[in-house]
RODO-2510 file (C-alpha; in nm, 4 decimals, decimal comma):
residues 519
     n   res          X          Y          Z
     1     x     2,9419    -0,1549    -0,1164
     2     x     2,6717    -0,3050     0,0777
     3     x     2,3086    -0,3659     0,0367
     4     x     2,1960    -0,1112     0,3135
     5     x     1,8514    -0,2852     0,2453
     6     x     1,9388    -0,6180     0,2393
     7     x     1,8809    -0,6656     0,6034
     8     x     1,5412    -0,5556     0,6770
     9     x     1,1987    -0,6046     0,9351
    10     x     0,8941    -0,5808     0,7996
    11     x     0,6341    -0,4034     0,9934
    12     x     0,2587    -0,4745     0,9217
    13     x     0,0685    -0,2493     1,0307
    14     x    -0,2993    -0,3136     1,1908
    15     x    -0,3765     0,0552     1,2748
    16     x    -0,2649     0,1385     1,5691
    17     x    -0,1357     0,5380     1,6171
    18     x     0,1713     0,3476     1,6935
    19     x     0,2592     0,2036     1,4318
    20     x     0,5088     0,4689     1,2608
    21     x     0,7103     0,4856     1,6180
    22     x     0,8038     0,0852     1,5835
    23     x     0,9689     0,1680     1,2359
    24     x     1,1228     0,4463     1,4522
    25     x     1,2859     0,2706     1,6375
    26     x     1,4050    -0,0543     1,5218
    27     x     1,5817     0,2168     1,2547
    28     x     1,7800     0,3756     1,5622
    29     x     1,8698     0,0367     1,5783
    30     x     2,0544     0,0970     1,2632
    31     x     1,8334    -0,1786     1,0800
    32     x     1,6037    -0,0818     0,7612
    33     x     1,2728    -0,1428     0,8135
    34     x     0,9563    -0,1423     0,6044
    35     x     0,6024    -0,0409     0,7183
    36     x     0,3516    -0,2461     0,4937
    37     x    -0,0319    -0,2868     0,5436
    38     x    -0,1516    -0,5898     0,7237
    39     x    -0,2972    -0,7441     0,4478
    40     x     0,0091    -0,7605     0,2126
    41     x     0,0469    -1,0471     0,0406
    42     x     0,2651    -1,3523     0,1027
    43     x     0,4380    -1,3819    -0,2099
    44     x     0,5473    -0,9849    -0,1512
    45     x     0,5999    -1,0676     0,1687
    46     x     0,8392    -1,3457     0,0354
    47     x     0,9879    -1,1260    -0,1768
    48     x     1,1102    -0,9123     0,0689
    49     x     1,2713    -1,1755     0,2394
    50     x     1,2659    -1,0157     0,5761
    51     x     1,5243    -1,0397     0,8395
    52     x     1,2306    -1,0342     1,1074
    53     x     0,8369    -0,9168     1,1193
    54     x     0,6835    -0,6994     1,3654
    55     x     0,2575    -0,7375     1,4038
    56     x     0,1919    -0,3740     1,5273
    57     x    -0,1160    -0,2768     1,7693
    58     x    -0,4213    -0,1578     1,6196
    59     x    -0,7741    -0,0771     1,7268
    60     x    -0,9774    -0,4116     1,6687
    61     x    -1,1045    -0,6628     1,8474
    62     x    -0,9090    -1,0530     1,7236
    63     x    -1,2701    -1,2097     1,7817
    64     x    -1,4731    -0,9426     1,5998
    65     x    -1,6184    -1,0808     1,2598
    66     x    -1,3983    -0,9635     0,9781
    67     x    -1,1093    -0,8774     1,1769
    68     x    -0,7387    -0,8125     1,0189
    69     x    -0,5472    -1,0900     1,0111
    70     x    -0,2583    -1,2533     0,8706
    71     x    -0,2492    -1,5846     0,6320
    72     x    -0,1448    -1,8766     0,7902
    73     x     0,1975    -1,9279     0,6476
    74     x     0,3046    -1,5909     0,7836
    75     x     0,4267    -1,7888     1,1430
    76     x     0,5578    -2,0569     0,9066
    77     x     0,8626    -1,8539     0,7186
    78     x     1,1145    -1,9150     0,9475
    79     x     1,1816    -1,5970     1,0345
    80     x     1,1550    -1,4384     1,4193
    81     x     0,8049    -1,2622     1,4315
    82     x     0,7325    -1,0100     1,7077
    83     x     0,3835    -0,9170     1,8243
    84     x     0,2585    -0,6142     2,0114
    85     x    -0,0320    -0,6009     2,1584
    86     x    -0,3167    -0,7032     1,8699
    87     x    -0,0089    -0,8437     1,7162
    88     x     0,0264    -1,0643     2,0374
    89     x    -0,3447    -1,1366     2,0405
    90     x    -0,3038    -1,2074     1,6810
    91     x    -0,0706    -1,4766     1,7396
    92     x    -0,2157    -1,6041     2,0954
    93     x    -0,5359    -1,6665     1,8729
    94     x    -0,4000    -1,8088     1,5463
    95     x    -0,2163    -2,0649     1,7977
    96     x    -0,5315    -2,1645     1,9950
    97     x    -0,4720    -1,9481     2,2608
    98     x    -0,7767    -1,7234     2,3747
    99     x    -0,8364    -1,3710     2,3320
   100     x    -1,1198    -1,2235     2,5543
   101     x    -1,2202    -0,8731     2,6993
   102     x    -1,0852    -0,7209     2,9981
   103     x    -1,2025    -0,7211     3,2881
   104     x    -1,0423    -0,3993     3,3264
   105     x    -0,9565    -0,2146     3,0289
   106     x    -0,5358    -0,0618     3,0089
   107     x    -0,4403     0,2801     2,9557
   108     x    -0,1362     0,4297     3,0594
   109     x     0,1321     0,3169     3,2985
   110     x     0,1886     0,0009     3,4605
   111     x     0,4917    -0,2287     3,6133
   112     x     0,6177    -0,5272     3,4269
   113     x     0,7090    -0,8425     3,6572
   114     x     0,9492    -1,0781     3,4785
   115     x     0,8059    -1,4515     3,5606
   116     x     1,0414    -1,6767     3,5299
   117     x     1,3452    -1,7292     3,3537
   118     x     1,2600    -1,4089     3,1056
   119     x     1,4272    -1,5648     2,7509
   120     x     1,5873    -1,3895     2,5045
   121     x     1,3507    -1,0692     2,3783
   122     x     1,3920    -0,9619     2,7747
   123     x     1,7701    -0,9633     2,7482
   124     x     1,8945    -0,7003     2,9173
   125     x     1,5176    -0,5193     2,9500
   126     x     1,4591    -0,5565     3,3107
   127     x     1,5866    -0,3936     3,6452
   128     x     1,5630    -0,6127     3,9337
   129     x     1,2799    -0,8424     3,7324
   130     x     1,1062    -0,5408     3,6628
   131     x     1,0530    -0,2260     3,4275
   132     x     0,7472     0,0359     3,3934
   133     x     0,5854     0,0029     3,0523
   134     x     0,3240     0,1582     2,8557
   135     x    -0,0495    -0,0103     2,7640
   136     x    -0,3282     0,0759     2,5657
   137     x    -0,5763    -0,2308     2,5450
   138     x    -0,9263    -0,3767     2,6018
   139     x    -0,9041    -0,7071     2,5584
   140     x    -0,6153    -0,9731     2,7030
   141     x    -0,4737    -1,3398     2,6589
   142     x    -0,6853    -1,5811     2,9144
   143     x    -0,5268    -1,8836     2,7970
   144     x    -0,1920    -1,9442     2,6011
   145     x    -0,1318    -2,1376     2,3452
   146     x     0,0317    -2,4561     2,3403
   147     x     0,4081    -2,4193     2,2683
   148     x     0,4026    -2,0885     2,4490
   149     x     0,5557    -1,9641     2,8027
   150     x     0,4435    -1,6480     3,0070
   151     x     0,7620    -1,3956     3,0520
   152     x     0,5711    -1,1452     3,2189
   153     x     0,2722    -1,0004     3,3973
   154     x     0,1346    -0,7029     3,5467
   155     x    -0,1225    -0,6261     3,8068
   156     x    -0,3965    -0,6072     3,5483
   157     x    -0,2462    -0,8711     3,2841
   158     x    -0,1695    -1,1826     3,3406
   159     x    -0,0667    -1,2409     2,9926
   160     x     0,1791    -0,9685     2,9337
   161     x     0,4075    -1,1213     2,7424
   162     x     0,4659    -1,4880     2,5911
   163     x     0,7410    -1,6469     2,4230
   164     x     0,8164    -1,9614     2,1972
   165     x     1,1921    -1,9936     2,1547
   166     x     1,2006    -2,2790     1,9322
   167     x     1,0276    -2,1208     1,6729
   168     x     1,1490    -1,7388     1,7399
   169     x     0,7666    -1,6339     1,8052
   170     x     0,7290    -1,3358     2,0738
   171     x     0,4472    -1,1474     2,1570
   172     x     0,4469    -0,7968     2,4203
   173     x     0,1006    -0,6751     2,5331
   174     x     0,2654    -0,3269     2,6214
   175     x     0,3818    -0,0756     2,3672
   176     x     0,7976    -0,0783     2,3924
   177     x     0,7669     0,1645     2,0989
   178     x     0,6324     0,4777     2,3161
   179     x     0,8415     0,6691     2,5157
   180     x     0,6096     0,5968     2,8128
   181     x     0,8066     0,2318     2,8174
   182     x     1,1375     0,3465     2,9414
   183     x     1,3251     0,1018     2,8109
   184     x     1,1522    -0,0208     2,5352
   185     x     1,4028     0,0470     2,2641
   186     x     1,6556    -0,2223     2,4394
   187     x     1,3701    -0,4523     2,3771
   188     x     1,3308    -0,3850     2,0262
   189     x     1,7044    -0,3613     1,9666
   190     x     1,7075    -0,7234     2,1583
   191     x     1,4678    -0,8274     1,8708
   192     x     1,6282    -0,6612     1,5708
   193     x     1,9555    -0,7408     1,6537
   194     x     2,0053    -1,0098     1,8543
   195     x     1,7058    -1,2401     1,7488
   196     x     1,6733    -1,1435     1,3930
   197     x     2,0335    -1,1416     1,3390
   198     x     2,0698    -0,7407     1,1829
   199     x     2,3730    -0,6241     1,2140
   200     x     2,3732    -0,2299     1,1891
   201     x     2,4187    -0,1800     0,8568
   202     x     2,1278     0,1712     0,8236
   203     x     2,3954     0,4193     0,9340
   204     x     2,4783     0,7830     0,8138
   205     x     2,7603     0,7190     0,6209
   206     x     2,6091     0,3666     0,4603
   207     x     2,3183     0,5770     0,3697
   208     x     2,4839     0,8719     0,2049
   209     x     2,6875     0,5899    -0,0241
   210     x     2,3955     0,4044    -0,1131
   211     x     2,2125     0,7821    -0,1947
   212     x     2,4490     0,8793    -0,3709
   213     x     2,4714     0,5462    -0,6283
   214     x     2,1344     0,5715    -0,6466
   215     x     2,0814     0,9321    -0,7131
   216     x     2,3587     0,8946    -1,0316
   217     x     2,1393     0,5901    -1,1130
   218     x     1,8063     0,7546    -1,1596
   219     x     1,9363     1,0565    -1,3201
   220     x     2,2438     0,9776    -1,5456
   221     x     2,3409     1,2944    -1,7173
   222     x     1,9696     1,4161    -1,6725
   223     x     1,9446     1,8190    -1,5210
   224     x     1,7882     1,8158    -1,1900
   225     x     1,5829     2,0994    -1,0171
   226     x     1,5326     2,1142    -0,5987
   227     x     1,2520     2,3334    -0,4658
   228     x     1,5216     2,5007    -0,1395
   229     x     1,3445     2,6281     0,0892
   230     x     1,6380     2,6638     0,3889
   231     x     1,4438     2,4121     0,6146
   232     x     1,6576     2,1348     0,7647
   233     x     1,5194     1,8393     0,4885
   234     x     1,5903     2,0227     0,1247
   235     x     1,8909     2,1761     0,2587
   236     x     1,9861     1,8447     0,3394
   237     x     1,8302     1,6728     0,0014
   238     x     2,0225     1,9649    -0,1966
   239     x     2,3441     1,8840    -0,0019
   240     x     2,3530     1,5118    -0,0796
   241     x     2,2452     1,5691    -0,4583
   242     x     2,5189     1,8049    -0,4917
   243     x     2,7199     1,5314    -0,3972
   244     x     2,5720     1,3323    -0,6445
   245     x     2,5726     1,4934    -0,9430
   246     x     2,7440     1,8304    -0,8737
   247     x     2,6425     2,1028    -1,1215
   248     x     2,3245     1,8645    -1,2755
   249     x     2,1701     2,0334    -0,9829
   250     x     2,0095     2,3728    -0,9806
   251     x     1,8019     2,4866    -0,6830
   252     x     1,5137     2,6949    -0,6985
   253     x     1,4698     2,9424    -0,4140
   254     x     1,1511     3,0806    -0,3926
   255     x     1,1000     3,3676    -0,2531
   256     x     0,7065     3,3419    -0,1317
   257     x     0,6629     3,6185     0,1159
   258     x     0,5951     3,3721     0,3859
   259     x     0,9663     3,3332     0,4904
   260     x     1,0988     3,4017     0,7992
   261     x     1,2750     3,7217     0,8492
   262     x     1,5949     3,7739     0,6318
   263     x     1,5808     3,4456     0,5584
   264     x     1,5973     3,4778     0,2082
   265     x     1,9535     3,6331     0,1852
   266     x     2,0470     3,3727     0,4609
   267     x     1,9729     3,0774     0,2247
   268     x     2,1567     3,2429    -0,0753
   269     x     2,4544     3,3263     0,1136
   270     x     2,4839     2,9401     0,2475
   271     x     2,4507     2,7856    -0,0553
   272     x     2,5462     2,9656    -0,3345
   273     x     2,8675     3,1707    -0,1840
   274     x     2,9396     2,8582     0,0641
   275     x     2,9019     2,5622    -0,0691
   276     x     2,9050     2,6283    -0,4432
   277     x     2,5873     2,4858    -0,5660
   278     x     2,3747     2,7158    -0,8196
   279     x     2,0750     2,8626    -0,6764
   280     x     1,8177     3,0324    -0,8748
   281     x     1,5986     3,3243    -0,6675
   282     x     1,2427     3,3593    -0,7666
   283     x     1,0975     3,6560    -0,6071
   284     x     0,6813     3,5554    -0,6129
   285     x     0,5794     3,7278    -0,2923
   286     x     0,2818     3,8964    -0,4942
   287     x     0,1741     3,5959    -0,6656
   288     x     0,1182     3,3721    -0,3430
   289     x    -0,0051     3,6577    -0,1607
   290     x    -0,2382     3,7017    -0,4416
   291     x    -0,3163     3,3688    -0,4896
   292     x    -0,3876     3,3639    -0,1395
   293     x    -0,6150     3,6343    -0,0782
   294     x    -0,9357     3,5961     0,0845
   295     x    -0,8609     3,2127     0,1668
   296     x    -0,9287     3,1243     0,5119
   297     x    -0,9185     2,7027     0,4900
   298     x    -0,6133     2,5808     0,6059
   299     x    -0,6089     2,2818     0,3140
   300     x    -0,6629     2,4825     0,0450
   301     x    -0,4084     2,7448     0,1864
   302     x    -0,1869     2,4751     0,1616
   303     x    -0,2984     2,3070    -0,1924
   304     x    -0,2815     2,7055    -0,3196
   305     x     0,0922     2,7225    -0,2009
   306     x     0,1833     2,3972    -0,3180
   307     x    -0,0048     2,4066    -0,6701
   308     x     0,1908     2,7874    -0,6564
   309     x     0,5419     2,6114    -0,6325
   310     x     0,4754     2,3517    -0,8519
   311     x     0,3858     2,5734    -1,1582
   312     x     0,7148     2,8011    -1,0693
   313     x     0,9150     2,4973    -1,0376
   314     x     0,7989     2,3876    -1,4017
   315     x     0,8675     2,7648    -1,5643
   316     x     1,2103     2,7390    -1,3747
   317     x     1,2582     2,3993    -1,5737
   318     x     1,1701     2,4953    -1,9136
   319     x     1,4732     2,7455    -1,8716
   320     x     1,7052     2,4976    -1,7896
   321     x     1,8241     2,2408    -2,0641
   322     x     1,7743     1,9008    -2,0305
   323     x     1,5609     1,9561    -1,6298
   324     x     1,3708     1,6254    -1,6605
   325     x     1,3993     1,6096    -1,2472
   326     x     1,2397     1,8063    -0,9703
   327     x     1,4086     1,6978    -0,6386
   328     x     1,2400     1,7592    -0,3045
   329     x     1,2925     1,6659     0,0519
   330     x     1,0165     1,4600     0,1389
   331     x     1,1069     1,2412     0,4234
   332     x     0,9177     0,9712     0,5919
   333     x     0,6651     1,1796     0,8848
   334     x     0,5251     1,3977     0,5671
   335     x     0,4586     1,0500     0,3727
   336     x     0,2776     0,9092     0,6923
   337     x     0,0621     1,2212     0,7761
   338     x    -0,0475     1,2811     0,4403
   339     x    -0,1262     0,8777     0,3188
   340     x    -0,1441     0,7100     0,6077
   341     x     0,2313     0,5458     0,5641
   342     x     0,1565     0,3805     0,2347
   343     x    -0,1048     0,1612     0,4124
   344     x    -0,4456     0,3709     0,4895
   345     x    -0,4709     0,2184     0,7673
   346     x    -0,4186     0,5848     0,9101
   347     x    -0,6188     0,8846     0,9616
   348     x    -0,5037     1,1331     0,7086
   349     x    -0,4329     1,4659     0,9426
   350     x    -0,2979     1,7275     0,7169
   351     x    -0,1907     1,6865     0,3345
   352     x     0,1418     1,8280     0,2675
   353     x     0,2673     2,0043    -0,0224
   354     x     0,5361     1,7774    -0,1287
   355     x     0,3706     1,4714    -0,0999
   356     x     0,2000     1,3017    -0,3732
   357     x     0,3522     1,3177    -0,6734
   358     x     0,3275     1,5658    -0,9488
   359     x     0,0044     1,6467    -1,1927
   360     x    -0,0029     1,4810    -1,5165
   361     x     0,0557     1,8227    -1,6891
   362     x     0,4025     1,8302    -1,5440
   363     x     0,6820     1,6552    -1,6851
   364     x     0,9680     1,6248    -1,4398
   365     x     0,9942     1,3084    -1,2803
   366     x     0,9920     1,3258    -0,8999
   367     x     1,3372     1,2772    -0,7042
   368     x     1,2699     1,2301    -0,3294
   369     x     1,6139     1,0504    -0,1387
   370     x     1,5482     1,1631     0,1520
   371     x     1,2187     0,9849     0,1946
   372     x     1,2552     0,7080     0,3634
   373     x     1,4188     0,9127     0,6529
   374     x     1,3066     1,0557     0,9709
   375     x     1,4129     1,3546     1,0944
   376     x     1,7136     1,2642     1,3493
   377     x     1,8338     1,0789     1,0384
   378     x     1,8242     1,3622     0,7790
   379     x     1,9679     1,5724     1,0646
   380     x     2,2502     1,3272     1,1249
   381     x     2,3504     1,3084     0,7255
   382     x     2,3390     1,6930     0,7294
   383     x     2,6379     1,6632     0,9485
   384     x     2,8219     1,3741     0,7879
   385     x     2,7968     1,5542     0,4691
   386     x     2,9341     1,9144     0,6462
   387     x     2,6455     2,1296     0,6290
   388     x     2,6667     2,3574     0,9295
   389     x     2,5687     2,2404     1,2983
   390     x     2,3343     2,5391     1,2890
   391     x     2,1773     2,4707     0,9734
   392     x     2,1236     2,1077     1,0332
   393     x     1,9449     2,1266     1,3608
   394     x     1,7383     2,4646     1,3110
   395     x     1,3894     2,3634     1,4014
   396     x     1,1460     2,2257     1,0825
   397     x     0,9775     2,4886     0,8753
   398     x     0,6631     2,3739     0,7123
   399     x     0,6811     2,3935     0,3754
   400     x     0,3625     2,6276     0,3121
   401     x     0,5623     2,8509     0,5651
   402     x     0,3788     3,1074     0,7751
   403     x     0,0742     3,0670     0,5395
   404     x    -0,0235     2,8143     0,8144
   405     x     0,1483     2,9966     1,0755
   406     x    -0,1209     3,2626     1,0480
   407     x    -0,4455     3,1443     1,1464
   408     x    -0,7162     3,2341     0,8315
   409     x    -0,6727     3,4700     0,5532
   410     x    -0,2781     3,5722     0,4887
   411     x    -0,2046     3,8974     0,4591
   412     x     0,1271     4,1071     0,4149
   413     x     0,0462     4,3113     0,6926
   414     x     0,0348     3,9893     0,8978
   415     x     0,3126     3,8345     0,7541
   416     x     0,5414     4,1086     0,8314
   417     x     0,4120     4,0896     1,2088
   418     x     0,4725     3,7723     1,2268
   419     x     0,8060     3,7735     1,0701
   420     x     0,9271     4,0124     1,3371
   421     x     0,8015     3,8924     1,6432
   422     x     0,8687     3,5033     1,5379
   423     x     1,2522     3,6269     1,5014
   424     x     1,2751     3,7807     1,8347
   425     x     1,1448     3,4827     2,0141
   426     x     1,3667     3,2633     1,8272
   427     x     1,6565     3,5259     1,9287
   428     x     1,6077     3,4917     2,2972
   429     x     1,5889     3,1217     2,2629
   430     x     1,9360     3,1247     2,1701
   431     x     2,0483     3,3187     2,3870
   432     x     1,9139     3,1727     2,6936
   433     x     2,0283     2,8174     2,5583
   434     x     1,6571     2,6741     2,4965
   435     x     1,6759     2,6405     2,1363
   436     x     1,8372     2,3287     2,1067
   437     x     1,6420     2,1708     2,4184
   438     x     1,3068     2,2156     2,2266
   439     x     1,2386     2,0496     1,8919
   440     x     1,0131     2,2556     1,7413
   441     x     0,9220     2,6350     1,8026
   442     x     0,7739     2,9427     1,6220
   443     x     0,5021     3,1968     1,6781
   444     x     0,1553     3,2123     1,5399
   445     x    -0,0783     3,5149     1,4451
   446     x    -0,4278     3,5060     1,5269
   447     x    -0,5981     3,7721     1,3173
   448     x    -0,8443     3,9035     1,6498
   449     x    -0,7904     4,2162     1,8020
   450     x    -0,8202     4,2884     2,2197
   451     x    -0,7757     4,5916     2,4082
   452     x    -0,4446     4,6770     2,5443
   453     x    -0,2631     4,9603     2,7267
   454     x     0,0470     5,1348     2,6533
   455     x     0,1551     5,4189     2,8205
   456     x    -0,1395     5,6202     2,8815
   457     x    -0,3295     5,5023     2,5600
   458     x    -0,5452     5,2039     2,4920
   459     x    -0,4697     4,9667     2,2084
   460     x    -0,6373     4,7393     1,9569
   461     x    -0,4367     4,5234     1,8363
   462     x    -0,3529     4,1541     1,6974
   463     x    -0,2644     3,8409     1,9547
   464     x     0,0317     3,6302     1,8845
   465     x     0,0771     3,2653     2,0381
   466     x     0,4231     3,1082     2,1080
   467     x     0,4271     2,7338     2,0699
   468     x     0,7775     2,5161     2,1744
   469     x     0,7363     2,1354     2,1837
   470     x     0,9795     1,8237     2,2898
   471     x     0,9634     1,5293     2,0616
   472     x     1,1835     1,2440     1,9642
   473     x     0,9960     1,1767     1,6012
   474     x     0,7204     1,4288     1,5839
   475     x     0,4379     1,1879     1,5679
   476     x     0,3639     1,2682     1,9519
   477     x     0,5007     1,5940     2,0896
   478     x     0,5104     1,7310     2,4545
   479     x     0,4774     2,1202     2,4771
   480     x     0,8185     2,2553     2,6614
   481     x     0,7952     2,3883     2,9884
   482     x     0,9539     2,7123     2,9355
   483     x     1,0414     2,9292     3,2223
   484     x     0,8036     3,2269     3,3051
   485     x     1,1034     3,4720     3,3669
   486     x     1,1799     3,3807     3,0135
   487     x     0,8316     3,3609     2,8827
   488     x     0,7989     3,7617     3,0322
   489     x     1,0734     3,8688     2,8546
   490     x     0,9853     3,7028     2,5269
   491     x     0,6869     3,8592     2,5574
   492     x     0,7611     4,2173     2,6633
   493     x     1,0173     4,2442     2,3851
   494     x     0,7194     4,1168     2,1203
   495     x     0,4716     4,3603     2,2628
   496     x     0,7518     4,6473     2,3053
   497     x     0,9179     4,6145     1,9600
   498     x     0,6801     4,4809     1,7384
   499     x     0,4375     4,7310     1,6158
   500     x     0,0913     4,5834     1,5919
   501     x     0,0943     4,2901     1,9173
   502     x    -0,0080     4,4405     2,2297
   503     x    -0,0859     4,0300     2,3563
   504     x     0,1093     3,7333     2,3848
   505     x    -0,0174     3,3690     2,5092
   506     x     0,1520     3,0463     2,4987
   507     x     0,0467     2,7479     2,3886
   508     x     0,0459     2,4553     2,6349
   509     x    -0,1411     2,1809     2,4131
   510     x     0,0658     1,8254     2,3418
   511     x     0,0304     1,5993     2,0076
   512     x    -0,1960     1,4772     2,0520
   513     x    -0,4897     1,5749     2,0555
   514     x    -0,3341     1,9080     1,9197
   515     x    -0,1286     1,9258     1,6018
   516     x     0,2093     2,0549     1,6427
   517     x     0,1450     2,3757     1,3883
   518     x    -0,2116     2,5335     1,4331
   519     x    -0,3221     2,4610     1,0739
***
């Protein structure tokens, strides 16, 4: 078997908002990649032995006093290093180039010109010697360094990308991780593959073996315990440890209240009936309700929820014999949301339940193989290890559920609104073939009443929003321009059939500035 991780880039990160999408996409490359903080040292950094290194963007100035940097020897491994943006300005500097601010600050779109012959990163990148691309900078290169060729320009940048073949040193002062740059994955794929020398080796079925060994690895003949919730990532984390370890698993399926509609019987009849694995069903609707009761703050809604699952994860253990493991499916967007991607460099937006590690108190040790993976990953070992299509591209659940699908204080009241209106929308996306065009939808309950009319009566009742986003990685979403003849019958079915709603809106905000969920 191969090392799947033998081959890898390293990706320090300098803190751009970016950052997470360059990992992104050198691993559609099918290369494994590492996001590390700028400041890592150079013996780790040796230690890794990298196949390439990618400087990322970030938000500083290369001339401001106490700027990140990189040590010295970095440019002196031998290895191809490719800088974006700061991480070109990083290396124009370090070089003897010069850095200085723009004349006319970049945001947004603008058109690459090849100059010259373009050399090897542009392989394939261009049409007709040129491409649209994406920036997001205030200062530019004035002067390049010795050693160092201009590849391309724009209107606005003279400097817009620079090359040094003999020592595999590239630097891009657009972002060819965003999908504002077209084409920007060829580029990186150029890099990865081409220049560094990967040769595909992070693919579904590569992973699943390496998992697997793994998995066996860590737990020997240990019991292990998986939190199900019948999202896409612990169905898919239960799936793979099944195959594993086979009956050393035991899922836990609790049963919180904040489900969506009949979803509880859905996840027993998949698993247990279909695919043999042992599932244990927790009903403890009244405890999280009750635990939740007269909590408005969406972060300690979700710390109550996840503290809840935690302490019925550990009863469910001590009835199990030898349960030293509780598995979850933690993948890599919950990691960089709730720590920044392991380097802090990041703004931490929402802390999720499964991230973190486990209190002191609790003795399982944490299993987590799915979390190195983004979603379109997870989703594509769901299918190589036969979980149903359905299954493995339903849209993410969060795992506090609709206790941050309904805005302030839960209630059952609300949740069973929710449930039902939530269940017809998702209905008629099916139906009119929207589902799987959108990455991400659900409806939300706002706890404020307005004035309605029905029939001859006037109403009082509760609002729900419908939200339905495109994304390729969820770090940046678009919302989904949904039809209004569809929107109107969405909504005249909620108001109509679900007792309680007399007004439905629909949200049109993007990530960002919004989140995707509302809390």
């Amino acid at each position: 078997m191969s090392d799947i991780h033998s081959q890898k880039i390293l990706i320090l990160d300098f803190g751009s908002q970016y950052t997470q999408l360059i990992a992104r996409r050198v691993r559609e490359a099918h290369v494994y990649c590492e996001l590390h903080p700028f400041d890592m040292s150079m013996d780790a950094i040796r230690t890794l032995k990298p196949s390439g290194i990618i400087l990322s963007g970030g938000p500083c100035s290369v001339y401001d006093q106490g700027a990140p940097s990189v040590a010295e020897e970095l440019f002196e491994l031998g290895v191809p290093v490719l800088g974006i943006c700061y991480g070109l300005q990083l290396m124009s500097r370090h070089f003897g180039g010069e850095v200085v601010p723009a004349g006319k600050r970049e945001f947004g779109h603008a058109e690459l010109q090849a100059a010259g012959h373009p050399g090897p990163l542009f392989d394939g990148f261009f049409i007709d010697d040129t491409s649209p691309v994406w920036m997001s900078h205030g200062d530019h290169v004035a002067r390049v360094p010795d050693g160092f060729e201009v590849v391309a320009v724009t209107a606005n940048a003279p400097v817009c990308a620079i090359q040094n073949v003999e020592r595999n040193l590239y630097g891009v002062q657009f972002h060819p991780e965003v999908n504002h740059t077209p084409r920007g994955e060829v580029l990186i794929d150029t890099f990865v593959r081409k220049i560094c020398g990967c040769t595909g080796q992070w693919t579904p079925g590569q992973i699943i073996e390496d998992a697997v060994t793994r998995i066996r690895g860590q737990v020997g003949s240990d019991q292990v315990i998986l939190g199900l919730s019948g999202g896409v990532d612990s169905s898919v984390a239960a799936a793979l440890i099944h195959r594993a370890i086979g009956d050393q698993l035991t899922c836990v399926f609790v049963d919180n209240g904040l489900l969506r509609l009949a979803e509880g019987d859905q996840v027993m009849a998949t698993f247990a009936k279909n695919l043999g694995v042992k599932v244990i069903r927790v009903d403890a609707e009244q405890r999280f309700l009750s635990a939740l009761a007269g909590e408005s703050d969406p972060e300690k809604k979700r710390k109550i929820i996840g503290g809840l699952f935690v302490d019925i994860f550990e009863e469910e253990s001590k009835r199990i014999q030898d349960a030293n493991w509780l598995a979850q499916g933690t993948i890599y967007p919950d990691v960089i949301e709730s720590a920044g991607a392991k380097t802090g460099k990041a703004h931490n937006i929402k802390s999720h339940h499964n991230v973190g590690g486990l209190p002191d108190y609790m003795k399982l040790k944490l299993l987590e193989p799915l979390r190195e993976l983004f979603k379109d990953e997870v989703r594509a070992i769901g299918e190589e290890l036969g979980l149903p299509h359905q299954m493995v591209w339903r849209h993410p659940f969060p795992g506090p559920g609709l206790g941050v699908r309904i805005l302030g204080e839960v209630k059952k009241e609300y949740c069973d609104i929710l449930r039902r209106a939530d269940a017809i929308y998702i209905e008629e996306l099916y139906a009119s073939g929207h589902y799987e065009k959108i990455s991400q939808a659900f409806a939300v309950f706002l706890p404020v009443k307005s004035v309605g009319v029905m029939g001859d009566g006037r109403t009082y009742e509760y609002v729900v929003a419908l939200r339905a986003v495109e994304t390729k990685d969820f770090m940046t979403a678009g919302w989904y321009p949904m039809p209004y003849e569809d929107l109107a019958r969405i909504s005249g079915r909620i108001i109509n059939e679900v007792k309680g709603i007399n007004r439905v809106v629909y949200d049109i905000s993007s990530k960002p500035p919004a989140t995707i969920e509302w809390e």
